[in-house]
N, C-alpha and C positions, 0 to 999 in steps of 0.2 A: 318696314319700307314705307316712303312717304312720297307726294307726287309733289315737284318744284318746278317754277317756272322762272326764268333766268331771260330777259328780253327788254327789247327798247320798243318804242311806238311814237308817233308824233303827239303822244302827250306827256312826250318824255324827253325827246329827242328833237331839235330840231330839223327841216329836212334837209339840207345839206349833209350833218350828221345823218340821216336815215339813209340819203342816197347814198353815203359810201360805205355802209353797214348791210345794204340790200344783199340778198344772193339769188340767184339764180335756181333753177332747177339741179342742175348739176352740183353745184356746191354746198345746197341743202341736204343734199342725198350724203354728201362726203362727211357733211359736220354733223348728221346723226351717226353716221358710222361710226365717225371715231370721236364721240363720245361714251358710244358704246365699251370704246377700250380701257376707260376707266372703270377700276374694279369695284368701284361701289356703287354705281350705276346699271343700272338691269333694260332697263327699257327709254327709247326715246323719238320725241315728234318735234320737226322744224316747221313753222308757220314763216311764211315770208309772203308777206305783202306789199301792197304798194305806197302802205303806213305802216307796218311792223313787221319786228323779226324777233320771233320769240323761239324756245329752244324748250320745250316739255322735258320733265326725267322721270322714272321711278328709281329713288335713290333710297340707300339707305344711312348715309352720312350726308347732314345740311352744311356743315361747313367746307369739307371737301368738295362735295359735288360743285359748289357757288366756284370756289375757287378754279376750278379746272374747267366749268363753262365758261368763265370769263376770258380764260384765258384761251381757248378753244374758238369763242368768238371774237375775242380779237384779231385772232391766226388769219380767221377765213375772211373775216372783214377789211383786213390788210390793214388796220385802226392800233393806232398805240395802246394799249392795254387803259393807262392810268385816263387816257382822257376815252373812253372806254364806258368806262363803269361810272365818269359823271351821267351817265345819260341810259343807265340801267335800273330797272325793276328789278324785285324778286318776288316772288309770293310763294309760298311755302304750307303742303296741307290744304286744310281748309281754305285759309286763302284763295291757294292756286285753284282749287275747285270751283270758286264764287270768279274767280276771276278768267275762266275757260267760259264758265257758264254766260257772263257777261259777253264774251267778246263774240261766241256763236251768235249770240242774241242781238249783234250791232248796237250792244250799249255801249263799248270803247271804239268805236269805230269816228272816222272822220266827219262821214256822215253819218249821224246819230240814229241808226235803224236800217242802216242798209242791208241789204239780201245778200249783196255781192259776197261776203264775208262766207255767209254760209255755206256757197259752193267750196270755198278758198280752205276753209276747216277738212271740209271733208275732202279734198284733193291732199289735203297735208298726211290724213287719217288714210287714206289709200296709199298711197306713197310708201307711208311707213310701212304697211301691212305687205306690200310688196317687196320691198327690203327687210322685211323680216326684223323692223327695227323696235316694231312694239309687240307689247304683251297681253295678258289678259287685266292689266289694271290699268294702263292708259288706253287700250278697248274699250275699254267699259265706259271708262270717264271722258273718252270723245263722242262715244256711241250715246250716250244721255247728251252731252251738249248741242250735236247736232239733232233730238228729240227738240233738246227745249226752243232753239232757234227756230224750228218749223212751228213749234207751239207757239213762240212769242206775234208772228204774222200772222200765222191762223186764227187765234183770237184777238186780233187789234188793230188797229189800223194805219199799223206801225211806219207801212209801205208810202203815208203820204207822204212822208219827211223826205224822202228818196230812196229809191231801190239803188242806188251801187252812185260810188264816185263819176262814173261814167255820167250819169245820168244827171247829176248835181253838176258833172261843168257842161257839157250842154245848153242847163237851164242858163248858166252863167253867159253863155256865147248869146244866149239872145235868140229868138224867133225868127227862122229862115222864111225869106218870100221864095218867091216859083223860080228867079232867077241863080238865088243861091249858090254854089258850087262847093263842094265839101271834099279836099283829099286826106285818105285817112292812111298815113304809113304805120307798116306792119300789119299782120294776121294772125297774131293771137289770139288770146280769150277775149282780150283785152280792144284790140282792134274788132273782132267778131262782135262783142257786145254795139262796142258806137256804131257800127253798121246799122244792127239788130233796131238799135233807138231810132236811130235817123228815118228807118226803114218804115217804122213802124207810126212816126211823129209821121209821116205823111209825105216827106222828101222823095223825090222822082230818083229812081234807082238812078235813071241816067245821068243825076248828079252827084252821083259820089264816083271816085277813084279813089281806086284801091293799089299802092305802090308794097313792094316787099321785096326785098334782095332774094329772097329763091320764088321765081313764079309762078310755080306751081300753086305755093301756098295763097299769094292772093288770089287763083283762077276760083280755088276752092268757095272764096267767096263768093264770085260772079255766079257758079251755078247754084248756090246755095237764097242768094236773094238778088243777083238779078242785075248786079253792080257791074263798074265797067272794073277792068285791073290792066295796070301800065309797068310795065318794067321798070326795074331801079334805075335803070340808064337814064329816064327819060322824066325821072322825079323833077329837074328840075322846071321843066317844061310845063308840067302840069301841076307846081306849085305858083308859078305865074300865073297860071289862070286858074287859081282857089281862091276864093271867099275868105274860107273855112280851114284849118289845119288842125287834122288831130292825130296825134304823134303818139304813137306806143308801140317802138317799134323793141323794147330789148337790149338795143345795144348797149355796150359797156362805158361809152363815152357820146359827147353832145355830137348829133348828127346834123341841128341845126344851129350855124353859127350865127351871128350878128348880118354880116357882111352876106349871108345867101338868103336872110330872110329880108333888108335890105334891098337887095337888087330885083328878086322875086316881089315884092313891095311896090316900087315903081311910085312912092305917091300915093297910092292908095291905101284906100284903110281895108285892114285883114285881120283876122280874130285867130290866134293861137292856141289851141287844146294843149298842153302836154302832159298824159297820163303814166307817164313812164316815169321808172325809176331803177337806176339814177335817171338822171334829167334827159331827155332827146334836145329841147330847144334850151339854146343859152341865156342866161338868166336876164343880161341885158340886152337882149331884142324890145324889152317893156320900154325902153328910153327912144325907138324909130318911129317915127311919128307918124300916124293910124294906124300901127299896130298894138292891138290889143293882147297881153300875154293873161291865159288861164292856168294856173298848173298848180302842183297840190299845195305849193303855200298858201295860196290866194284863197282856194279852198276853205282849209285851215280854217284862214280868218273868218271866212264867210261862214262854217259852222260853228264858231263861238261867238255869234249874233246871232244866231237860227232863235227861232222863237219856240220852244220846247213846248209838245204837245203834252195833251193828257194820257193820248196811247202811250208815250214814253212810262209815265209812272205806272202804268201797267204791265208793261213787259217789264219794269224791273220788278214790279211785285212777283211774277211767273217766276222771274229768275230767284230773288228771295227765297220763295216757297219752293224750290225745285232742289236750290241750295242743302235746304235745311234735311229736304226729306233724303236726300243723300247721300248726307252726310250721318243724317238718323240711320240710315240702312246698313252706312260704311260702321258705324259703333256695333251697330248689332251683330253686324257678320263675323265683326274680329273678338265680341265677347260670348258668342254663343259656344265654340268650341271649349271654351273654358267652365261654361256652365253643365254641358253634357259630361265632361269629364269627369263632374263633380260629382253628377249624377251618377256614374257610372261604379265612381269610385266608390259610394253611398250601396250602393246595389252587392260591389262585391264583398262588402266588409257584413252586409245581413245575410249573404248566402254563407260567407265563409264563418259564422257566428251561430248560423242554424245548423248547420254541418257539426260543428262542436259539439251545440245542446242537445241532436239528436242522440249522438252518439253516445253522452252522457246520461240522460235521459229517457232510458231503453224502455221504461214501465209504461211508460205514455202510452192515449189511442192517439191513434190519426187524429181527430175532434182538438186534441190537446195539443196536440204538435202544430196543426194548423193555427190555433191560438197565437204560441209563441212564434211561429212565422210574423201573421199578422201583427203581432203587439212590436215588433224588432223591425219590422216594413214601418210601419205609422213611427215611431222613436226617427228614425233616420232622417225617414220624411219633414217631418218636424224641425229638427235641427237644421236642416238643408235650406226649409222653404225660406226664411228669411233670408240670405245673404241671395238666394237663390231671385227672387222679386227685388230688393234693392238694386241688385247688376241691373236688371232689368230697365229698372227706373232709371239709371244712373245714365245709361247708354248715350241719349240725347243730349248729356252737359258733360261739361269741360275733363271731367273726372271718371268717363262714362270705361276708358281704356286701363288708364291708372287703377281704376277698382277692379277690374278683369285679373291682371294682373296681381294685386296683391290677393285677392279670392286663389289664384292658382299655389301662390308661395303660402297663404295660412294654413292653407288645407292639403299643403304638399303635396302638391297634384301633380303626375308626372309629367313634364315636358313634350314627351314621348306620344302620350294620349290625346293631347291638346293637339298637334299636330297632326296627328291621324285624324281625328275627327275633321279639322280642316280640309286634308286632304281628300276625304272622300266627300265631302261637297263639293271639291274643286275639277268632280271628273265629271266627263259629260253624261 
């Protein structure tokens, strides 16, 4: 069984493509499901962010499983298959290890180090765990990624790059004076964070509104910090009187067109958020003149100019090193069973060879018996130790499972035994 990852991201994809690749909560829950129903498939995790959409497996065939995730995320993506897979990753194994690792860690991220990620992994890791979509080997291998992710900011100061996309267009919108006015549609995580920033940047609660088609969900903001919330009816009323627009509302198609950011506009200049995906504000609002459009292209560009810290080549030395030892652990765990078998096997062949000699060797004392014990323990031993210390050595390179392997076919080792021994590690 090997762990693969089957995905696109905006280093991959551009956003247009990303936006119509996005899913939803609903729909990520559907495309682990039923990747589930592929029979060489055992376990599976959907990441879907507001830059990527990747699709975890534990598989035990790479070319079928490739095949039938792509074709899986095409379904859900509503995306032609063939133009599809120009704009797909794979990583497979190791790879995909070094590549989960990375992305908890905000090294593939948009912005280069961001936090946001981290909560986003682990809501994927919960997800799963509640549909019952993962196992104990992509457990494992989220449960380390989101380890190294808190380890990569704990030790570095990863956080000054920016903590979350939110945060990175903000900075982008520019430094709000006292008069400011900020309406932020929608009340998600996503909405709740640019609140959270604004809030915290120093912004007078009494200058944000908060709009959202159920209103309950924006009140939820108002008692949480303090904000005002308007009805959807009345969006457009108090999008004429915003500064500021930041747009992450979810929905499936652009909620702001040309012609309503236009009349809302009026002449004046206004700054556009849009953190949604697919897009909330249409693309050519950027051509109405003082309106300023921010959204994840812009982004984009603006983090492949960022000027790359030296906390960055630290957190990826963490991830390196976190890598390797994992991957050392992962060799060890799948050739130990092979090596106790050996042992075992070594064990029964000197009891069942002292059993003989006793038998035949009735004149003997105890003193003499225990001899031939010993001398038939030490023989085995012997024999044993070296293939027994090279597996060992081997673990860590390329070769480390291959040798596992042909150690159990030399030595005839039963299938049987090797799988037991697994098993009873495997129980709690």
């Amino acid at each position: 069984m090997s762990v693969l990852v089957v995905g696109m991201s905006h280093r991959s994809a551009p956003i247009d493509v990303l936006e119509r690749a996005s899913l939803d909560t609903d729909a990520g829950l559907k495309l682990a499901s039923r990747v589930l129903e592929t029979p060489f498939i055992t376990e599976s995790v959907v990441i879907s962010t507001c830059n990527r959409v990747e699709v975890y497996v534990e598989a035990e065939r790479f070319h079928g499983a490739i095949e039938e995730l792509s074709r899986l995320f095409a379904e859900h993506a509503g995306l032609d298959r063939d133009e599809l897979v120009q704009h797909l990753y794979v990583h497979y194994d190791d790879a995909a290890v070094a590549h989960l690792f990375g992305v908890a860690a905000g090294m593939d991220s948009m912005i280069l180090g961001e936090s946001q990620i981290l909560g986003q992994v682990r809501q994927s890791l919960q997800t799963a765990q509640a549909e019952s979509t993962v196992g104990t080997a992509l457990n494992t291998l989220f449960q380390q990624a989101l380890r190294i992710g808190k380890r990569g900011h704990a030790e570095t100061g990863i956080d000054r790059l920016a903590p979350s996309v939110v945060t990175a267009a903000l900075d982008a919108a520019g430094t709000p004076d006292a008069s400011t006015r900020y309406l932020v549609a929608g009340a998600g995580t996503m909405a709740n964070l640019a609140v959270r920033t604004l809030v915290d940047r120093g912004v007078a609660p009494q200058r944000i509104m908060v709009a959202n088609r159920t209103y309950q969900r924006a009140y939820e903001l108002v008692a949480a910090f303090g904000v005002s919330a308007v009805r959807w009816q009345a969006l457009d009323v108090e999008l004429a009187a915003a500064d500021v627009l930041v747009s992450c509302t979810g929905a499936t198609g652009v909620v702001f067109d040309a012609d309503r950011i236009r009349t809302a506009a009026a002449g004046r200049s206004m700054t556009l958020v849009d953190l949604a995906l697919p897009r909330d504000i249409a693309a050519d609002t950027v051509a109405i003149d003082g309106v300023t459009l921010i959204d994840l292209t812009v982004l984009s560009q603006q983090a492949a100019t960022a000027e790359i810290a030296a906390d960055v080549d630290q957190v990826r030395a963490i991830v390196d090193d976190e890598v390797r030892s994992f991957l050392a652990a992962k060799s060890a765990s799948a050739v130990t069973p092979t090596v106790v078998a050996l042992r075992s096997m070594a064990t029964e062949v000197v009891a069942a060879e002292t059993e003989r000699l006793e038998s035949r060797l009735a004149g003997l004392d105890e003193a003499q018996l225990a001899e031939v014990r010993t001398a038939l323990r030490r023989v085995s031993e012997k024999l044993i130790h070296a293939p027994t210390v090279r597996v060992q050595q081997l673990v860590e390179g390329p070769a480390g499972l291959t040798y596992a392997d042909a150690l159990a076919d030399l030595f005839a080792l039963d299938p049987a035994a090797v799988e037991a021994v697994t098993g009873v590690g495997d129980q709690p």
